[in-house]
C-alpha positions in Angstrom: 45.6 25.9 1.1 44.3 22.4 1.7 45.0 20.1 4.4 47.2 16.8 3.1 48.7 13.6 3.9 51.2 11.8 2.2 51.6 8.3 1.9 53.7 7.3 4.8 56.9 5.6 4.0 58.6 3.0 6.4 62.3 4.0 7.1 65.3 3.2 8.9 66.6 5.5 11.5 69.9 6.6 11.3 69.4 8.8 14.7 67.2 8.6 17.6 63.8 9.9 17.0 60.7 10.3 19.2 57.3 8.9 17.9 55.1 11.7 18.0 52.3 8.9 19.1 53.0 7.5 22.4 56.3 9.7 22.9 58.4 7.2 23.5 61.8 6.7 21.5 62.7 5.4 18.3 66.3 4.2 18.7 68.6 4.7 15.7 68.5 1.5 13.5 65.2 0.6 14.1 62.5 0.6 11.5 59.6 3.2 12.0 57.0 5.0 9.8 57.3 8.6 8.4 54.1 10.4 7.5 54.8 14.0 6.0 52.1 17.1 4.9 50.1 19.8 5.4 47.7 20.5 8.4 46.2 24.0 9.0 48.2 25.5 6.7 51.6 24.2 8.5 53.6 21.3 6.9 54.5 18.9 9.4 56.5 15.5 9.5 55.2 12.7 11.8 57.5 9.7 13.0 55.9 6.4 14.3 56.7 3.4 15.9 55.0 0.6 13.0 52.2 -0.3 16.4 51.4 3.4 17.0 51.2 4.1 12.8 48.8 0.9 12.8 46.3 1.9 15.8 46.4 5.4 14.4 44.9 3.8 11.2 42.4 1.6 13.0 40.9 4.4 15.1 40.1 5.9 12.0 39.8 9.3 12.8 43.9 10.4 12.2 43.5 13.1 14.6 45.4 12.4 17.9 46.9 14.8 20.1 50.8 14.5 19.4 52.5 12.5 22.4 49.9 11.8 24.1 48.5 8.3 22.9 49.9 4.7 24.9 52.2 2.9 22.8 50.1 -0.5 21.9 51.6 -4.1 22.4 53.6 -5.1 19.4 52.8 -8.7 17.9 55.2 -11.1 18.9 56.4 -13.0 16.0 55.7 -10.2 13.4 58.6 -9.0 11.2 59.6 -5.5 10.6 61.6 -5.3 7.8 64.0 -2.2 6.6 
């Protein structure tokens, strides 16, 4: 079986979560990415904060080990819509 990524999606949450980036909570109403696929033959479900999903994407790699990252600034005057 190949490895795959899908398209991450930008949701809602309608419970806490943790952001498997930095660790740190995503509280329930806030917006946050969801990344969902298939790694080493094991389907997995990533959620992110919208700063971690971004520096994940600049770093260019997309490997990161899970929780362990710093949660980067986010930009003051930036909306996050739902």
């Amino acid at each position: 079986m190949s490895d795959f990524c899908r398209t991450a999606e930008q949701r809602k949450a309608a419970k806490d979560h943790r952001c498997t980036y930095c660790g740190e909570g995503i509280p329930r109403g806030e917006v946050y990415q969801e990344q969902t696929g298939v790694w080493d033959g094991a389907a997995f479900r990533n959620k992110f904060h919208a700063e971690c999903f971004q520096a994940l994407c600049d770093e260019g790699e997309g490997e990161f080990t899970p929780y362990s990252e710093t949660r980067p600034e986010r930009e003051v005057g930036v909306p996050v819509e739902a």
